[in-house]
PQR file with spaces between the fields and no chain letter, atoms N, CA, C, O and H, PARSE charges and radii, in Angstrom:
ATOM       1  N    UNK     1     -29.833  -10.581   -4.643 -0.4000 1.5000
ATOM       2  CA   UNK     1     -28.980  -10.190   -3.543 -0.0000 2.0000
ATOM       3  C    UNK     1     -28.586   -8.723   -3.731  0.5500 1.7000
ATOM       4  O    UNK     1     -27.933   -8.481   -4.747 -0.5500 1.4000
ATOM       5  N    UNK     2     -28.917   -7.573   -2.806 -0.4000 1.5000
ATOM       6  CA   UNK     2     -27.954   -6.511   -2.721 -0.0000 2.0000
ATOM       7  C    UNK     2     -26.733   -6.462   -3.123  0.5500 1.7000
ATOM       8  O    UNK     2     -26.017   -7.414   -2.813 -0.5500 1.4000
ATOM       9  H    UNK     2     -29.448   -7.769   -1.981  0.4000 1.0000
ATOM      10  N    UNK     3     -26.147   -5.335   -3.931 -0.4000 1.5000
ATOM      11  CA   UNK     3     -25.012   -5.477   -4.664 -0.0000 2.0000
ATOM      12  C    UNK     3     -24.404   -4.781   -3.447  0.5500 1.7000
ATOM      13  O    UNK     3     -23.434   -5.338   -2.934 -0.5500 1.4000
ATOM      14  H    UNK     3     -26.730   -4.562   -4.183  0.4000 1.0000
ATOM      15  N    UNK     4     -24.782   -3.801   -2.993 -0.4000 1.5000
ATOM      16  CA   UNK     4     -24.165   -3.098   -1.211 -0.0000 2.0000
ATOM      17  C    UNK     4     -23.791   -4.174    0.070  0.5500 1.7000
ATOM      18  O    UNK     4     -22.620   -4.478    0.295 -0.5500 1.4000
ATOM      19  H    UNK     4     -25.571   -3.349   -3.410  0.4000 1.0000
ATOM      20  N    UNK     5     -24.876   -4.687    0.843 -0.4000 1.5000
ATOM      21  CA   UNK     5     -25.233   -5.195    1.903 -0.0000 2.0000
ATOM      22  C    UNK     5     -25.261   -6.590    1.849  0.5500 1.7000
ATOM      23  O    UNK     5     -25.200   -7.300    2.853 -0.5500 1.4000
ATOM      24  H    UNK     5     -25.827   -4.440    0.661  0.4000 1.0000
ATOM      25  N    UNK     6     -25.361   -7.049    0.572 -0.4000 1.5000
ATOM      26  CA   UNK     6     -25.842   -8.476    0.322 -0.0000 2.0000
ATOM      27  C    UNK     6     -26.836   -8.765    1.288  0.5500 1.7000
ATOM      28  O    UNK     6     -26.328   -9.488    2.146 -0.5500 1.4000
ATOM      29  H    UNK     6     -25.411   -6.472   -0.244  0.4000 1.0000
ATOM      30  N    UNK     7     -28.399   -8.450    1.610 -0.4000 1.5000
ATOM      31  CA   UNK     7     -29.259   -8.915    1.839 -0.0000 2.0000
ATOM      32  C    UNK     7     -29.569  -10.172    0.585  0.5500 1.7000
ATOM      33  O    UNK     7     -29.123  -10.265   -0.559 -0.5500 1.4000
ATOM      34  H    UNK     7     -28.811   -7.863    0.913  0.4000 1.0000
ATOM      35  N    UNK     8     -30.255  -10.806    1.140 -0.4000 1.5000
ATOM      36  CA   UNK     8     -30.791  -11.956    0.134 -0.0000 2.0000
ATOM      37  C    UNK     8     -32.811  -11.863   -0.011  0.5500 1.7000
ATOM      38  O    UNK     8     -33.787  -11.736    0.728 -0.5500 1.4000
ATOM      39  H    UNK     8     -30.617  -10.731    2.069  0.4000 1.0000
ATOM      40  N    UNK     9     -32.476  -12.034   -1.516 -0.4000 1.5000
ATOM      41  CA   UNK     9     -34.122  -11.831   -1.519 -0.0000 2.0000
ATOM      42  C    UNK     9     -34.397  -12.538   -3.028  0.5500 1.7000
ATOM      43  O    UNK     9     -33.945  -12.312   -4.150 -0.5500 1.4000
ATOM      44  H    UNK     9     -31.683  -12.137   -2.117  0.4000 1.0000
ATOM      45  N    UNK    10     -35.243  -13.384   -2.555 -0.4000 1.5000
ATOM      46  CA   UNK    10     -35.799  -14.909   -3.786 -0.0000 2.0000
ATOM      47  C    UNK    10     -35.641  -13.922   -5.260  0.5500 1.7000
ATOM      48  O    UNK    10     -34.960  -14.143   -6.261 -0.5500 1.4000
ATOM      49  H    UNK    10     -35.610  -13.567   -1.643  0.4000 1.0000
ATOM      50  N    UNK    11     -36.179  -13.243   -5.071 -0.4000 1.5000
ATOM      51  CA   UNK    11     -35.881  -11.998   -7.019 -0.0000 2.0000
ATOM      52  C    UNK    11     -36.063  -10.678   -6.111  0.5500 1.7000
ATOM      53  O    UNK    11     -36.521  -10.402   -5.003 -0.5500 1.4000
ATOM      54  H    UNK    11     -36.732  -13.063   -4.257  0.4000 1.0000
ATOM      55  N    UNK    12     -35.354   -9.910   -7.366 -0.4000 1.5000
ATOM      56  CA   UNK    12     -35.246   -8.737   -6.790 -0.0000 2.0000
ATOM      57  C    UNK    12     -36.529   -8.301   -6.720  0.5500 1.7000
ATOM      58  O    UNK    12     -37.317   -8.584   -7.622 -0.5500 1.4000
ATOM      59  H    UNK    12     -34.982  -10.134   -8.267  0.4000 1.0000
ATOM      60  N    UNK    13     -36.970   -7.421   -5.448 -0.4000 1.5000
ATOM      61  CA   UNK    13     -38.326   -6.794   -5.112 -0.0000 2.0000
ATOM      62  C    UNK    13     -38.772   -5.498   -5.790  0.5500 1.7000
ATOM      63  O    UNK    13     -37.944   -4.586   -5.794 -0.5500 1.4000
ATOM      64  H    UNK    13     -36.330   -7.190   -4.715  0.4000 1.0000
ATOM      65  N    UNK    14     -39.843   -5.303   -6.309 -0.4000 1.5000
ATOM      66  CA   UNK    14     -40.364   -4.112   -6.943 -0.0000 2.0000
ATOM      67  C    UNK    14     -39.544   -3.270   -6.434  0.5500 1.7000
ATOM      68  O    UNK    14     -38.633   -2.960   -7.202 -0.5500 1.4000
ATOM      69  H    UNK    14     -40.515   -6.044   -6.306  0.4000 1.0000
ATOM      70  N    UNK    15     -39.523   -2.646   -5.137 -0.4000 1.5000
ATOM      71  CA   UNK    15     -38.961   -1.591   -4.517 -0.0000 2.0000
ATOM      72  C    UNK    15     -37.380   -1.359   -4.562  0.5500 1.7000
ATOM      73  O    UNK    15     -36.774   -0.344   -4.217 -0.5500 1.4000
ATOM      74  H    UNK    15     -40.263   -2.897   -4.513  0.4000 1.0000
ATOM      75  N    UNK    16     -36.818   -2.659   -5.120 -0.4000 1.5000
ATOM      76  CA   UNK    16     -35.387   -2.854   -4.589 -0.0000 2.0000
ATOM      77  C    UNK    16     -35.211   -1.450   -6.532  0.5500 1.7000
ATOM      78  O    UNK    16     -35.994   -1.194   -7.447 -0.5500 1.4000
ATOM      79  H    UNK    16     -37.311   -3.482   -5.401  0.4000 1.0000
ATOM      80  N    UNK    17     -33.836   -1.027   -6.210 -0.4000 1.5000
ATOM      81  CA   UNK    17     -33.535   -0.131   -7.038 -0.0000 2.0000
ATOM      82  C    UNK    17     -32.571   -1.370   -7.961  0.5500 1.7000
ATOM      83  O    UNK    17     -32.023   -2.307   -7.381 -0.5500 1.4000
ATOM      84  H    UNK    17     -33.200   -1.236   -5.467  0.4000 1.0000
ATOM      85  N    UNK    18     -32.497   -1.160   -9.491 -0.4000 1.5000
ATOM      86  CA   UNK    18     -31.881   -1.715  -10.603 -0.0000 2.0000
ATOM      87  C    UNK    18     -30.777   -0.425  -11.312  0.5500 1.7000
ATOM      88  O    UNK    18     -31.248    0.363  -12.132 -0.5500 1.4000
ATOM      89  H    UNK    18     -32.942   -0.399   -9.963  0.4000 1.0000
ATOM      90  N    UNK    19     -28.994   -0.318  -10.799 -0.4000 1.5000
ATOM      91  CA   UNK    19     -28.337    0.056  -11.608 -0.0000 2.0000
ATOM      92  C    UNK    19     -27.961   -0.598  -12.199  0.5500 1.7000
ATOM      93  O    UNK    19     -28.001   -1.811  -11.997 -0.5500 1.4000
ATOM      94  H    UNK    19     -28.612   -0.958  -10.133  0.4000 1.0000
ATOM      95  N    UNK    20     -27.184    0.242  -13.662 -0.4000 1.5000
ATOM      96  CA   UNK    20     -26.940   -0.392  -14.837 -0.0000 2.0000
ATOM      97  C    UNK    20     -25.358    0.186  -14.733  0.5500 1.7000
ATOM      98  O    UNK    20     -25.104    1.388  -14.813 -0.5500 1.4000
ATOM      99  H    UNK    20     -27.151    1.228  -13.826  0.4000 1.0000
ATOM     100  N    UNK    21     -24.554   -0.638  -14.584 -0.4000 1.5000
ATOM     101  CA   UNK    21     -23.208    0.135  -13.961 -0.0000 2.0000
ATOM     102  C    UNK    21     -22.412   -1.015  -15.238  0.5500 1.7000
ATOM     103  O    UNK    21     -22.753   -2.176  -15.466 -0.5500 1.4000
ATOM     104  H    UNK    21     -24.761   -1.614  -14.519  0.4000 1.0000
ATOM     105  N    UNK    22     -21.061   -0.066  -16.049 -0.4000 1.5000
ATOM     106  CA   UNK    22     -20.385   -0.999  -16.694 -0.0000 2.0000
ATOM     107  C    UNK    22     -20.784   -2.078  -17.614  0.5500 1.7000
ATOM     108  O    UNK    22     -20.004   -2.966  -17.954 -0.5500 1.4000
ATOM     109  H    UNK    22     -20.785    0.877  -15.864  0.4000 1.0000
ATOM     110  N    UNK    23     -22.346   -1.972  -18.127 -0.4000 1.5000
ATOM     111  CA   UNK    23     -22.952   -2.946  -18.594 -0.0000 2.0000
ATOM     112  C    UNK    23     -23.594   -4.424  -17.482  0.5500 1.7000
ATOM     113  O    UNK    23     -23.902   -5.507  -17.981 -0.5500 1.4000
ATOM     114  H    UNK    23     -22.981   -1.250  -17.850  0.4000 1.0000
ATOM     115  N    UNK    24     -23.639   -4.270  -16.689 -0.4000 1.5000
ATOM     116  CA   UNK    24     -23.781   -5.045  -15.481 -0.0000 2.0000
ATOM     117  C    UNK    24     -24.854   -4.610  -14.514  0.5500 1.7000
ATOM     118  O    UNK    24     -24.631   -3.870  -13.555 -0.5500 1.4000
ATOM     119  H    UNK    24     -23.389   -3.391  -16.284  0.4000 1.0000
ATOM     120  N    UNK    25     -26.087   -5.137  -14.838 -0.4000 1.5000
ATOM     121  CA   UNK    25     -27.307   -5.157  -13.707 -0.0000 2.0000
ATOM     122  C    UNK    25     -26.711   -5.048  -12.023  0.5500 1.7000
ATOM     123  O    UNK    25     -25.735   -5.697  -11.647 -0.5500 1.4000
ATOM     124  H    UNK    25     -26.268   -5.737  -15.616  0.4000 1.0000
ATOM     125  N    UNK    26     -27.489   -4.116  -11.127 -0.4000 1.5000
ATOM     126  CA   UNK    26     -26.805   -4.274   -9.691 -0.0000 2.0000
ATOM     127  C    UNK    26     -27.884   -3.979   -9.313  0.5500 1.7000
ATOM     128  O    UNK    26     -28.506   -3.014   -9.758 -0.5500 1.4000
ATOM     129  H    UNK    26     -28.282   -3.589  -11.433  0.4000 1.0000
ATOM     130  N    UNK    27     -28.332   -4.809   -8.363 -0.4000 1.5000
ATOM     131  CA   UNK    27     -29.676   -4.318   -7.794 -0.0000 2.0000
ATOM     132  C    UNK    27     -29.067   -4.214   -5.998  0.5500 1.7000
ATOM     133  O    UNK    27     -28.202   -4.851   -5.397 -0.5500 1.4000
ATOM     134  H    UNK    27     -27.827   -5.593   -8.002  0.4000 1.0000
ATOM     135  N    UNK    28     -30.123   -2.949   -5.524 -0.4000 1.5000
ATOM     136  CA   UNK    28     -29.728   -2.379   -3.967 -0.0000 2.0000
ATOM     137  C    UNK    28     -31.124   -2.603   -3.049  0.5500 1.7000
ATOM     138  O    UNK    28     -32.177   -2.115   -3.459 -0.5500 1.4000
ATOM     139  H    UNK    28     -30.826   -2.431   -6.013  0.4000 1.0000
ATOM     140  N    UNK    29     -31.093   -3.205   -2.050 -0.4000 1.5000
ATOM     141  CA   UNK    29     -32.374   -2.983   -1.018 -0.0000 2.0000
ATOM     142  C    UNK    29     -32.719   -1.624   -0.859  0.5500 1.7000
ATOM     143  O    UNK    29     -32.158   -0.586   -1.210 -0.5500 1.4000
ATOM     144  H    UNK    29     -30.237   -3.601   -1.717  0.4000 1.0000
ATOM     145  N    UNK    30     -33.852   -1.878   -0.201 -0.4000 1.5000
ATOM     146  CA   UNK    30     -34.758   -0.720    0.001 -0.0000 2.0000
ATOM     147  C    UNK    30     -33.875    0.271    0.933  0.5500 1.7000
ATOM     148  O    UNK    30     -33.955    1.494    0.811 -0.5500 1.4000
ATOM     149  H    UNK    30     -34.307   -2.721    0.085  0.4000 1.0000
ATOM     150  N    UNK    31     -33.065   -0.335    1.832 -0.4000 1.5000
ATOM     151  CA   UNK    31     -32.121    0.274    2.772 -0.0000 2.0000
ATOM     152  C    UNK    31     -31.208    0.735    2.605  0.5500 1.7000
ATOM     153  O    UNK    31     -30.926    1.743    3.252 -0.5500 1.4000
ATOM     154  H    UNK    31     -33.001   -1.328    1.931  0.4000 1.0000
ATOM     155  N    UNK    32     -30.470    0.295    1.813 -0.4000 1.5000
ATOM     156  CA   UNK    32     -29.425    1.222    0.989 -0.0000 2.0000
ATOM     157  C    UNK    32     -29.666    1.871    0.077  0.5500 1.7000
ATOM     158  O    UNK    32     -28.593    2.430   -0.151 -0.5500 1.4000
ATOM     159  H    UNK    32     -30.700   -0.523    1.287  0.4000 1.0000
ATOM     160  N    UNK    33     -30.552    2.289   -0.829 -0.4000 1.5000
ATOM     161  CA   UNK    33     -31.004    2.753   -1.413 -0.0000 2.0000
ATOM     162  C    UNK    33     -31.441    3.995   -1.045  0.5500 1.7000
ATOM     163  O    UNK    33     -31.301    4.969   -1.785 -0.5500 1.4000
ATOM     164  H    UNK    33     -31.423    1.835   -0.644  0.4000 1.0000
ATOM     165  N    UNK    34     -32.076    4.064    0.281 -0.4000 1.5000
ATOM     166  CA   UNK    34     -32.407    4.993    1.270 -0.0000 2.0000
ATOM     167  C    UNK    34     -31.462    6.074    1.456  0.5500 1.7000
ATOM     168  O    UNK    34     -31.571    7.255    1.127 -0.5500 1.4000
ATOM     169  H    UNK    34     -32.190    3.273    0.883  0.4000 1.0000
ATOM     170  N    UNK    35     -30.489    5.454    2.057 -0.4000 1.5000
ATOM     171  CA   UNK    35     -29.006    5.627    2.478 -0.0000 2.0000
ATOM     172  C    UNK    35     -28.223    6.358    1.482  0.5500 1.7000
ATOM     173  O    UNK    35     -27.077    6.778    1.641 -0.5500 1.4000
ATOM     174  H    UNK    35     -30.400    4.495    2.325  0.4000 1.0000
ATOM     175  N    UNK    36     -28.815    6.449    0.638 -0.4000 1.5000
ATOM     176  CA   UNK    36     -27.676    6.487   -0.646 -0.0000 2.0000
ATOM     177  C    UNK    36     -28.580    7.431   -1.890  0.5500 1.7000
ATOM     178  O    UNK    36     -28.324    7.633   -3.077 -0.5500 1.4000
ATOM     179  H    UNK    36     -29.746    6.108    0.508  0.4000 1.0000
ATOM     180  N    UNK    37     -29.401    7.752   -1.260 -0.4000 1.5000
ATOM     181  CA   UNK    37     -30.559    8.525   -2.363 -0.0000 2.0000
ATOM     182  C    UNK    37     -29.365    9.513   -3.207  0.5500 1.7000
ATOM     183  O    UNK    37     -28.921    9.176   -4.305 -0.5500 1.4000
ATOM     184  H    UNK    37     -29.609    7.588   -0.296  0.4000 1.0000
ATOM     185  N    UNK    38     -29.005   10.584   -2.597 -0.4000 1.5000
ATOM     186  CA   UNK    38     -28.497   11.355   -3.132 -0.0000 2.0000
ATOM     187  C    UNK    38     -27.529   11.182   -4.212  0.5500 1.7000
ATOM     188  O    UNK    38     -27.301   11.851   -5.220 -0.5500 1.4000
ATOM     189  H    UNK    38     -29.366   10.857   -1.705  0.4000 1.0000
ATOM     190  N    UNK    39     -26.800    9.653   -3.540 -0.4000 1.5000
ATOM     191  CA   UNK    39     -25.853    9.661   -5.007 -0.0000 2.0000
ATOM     192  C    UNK    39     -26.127    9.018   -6.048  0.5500 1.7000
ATOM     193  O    UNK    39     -25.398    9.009   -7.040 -0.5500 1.4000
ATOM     194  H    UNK    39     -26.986    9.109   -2.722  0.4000 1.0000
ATOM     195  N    UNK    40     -27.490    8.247   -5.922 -0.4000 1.5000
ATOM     196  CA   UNK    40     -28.308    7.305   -6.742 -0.0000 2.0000
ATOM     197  C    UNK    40     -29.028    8.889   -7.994  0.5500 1.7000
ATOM     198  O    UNK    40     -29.056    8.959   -9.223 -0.5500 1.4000
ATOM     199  H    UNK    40     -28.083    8.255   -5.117  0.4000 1.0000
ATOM     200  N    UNK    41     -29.334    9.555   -7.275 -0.4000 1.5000
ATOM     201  CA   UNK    41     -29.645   11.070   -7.699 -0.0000 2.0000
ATOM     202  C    UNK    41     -28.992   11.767   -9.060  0.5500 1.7000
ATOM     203  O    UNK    41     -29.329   12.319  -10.107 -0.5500 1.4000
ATOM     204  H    UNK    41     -29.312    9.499   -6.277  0.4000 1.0000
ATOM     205  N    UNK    42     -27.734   11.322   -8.253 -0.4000 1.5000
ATOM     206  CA   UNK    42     -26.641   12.291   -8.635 -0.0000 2.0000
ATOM     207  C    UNK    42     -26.061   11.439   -9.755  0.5500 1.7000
ATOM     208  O    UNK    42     -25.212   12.021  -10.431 -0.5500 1.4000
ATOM     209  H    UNK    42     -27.460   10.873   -7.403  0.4000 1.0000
ATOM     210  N    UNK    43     -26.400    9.907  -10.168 -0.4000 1.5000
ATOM     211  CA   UNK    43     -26.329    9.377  -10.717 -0.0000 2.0000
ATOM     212  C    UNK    43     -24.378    9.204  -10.879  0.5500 1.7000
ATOM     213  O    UNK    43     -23.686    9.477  -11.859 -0.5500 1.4000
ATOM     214  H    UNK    43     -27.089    9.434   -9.618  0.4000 1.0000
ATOM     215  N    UNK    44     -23.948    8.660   -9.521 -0.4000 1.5000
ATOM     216  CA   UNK    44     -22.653    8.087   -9.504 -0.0000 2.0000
ATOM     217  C    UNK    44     -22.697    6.904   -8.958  0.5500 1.7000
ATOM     218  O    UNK    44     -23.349    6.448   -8.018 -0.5500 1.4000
ATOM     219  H    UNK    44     -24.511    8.438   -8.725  0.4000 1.0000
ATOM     220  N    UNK    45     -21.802    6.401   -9.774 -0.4000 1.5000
ATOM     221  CA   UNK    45     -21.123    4.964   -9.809 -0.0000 2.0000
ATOM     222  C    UNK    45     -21.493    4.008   -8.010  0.5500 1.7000
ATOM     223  O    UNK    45     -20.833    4.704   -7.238 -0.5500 1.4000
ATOM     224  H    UNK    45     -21.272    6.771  -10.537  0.4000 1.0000
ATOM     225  N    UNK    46     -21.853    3.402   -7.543 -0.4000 1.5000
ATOM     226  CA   UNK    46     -22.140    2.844   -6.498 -0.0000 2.0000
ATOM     227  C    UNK    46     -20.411    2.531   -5.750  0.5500 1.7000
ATOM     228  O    UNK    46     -19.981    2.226   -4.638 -0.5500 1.4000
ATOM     229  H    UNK    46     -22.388    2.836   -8.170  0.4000 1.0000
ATOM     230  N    UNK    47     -19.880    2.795   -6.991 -0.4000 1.5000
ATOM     231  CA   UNK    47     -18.016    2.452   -6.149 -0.0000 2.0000
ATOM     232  C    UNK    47     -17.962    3.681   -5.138  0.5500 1.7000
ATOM     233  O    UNK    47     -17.406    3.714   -4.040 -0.5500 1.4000
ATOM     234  H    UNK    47     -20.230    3.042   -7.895  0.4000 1.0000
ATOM     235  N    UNK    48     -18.634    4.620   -5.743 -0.4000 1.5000
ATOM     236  CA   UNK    48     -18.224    6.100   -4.984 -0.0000 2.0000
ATOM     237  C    UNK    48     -18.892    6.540   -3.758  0.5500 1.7000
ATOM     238  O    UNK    48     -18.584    7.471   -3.014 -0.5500 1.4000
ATOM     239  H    UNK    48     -19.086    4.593   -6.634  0.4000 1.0000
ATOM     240  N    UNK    49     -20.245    5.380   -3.648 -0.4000 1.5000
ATOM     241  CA   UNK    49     -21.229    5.426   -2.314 -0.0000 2.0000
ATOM     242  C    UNK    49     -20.332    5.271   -0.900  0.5500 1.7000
ATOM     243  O    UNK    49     -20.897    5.283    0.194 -0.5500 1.4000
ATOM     244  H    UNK    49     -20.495    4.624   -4.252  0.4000 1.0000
């Protein structure tokens, strides 16, 4: 499941992005991920998206 959007998806998809936030796996769809390049980039916290 998207840690953003909560899309649902059987396992996370090759494409889907894997942060490592707080010790805690978060995986994001392809769509937010999109959305959000820059701060995925910039390597901040997904609280701050």
């Amino acid at each position: 499941m998207c840690a953003r959007c909560g899309t649902q998806g059987e396992d996370p998809q090759p494409t889907w992005t894997c942060s490592l936030e707080n010790g805690v796996r978060q995986y994001f769809c392809d769509t937010c991920s999109r959305e959000n390049l820059r701060a995925i980039e910039g390597r901040l916290d997904s609280a701050w998206w």
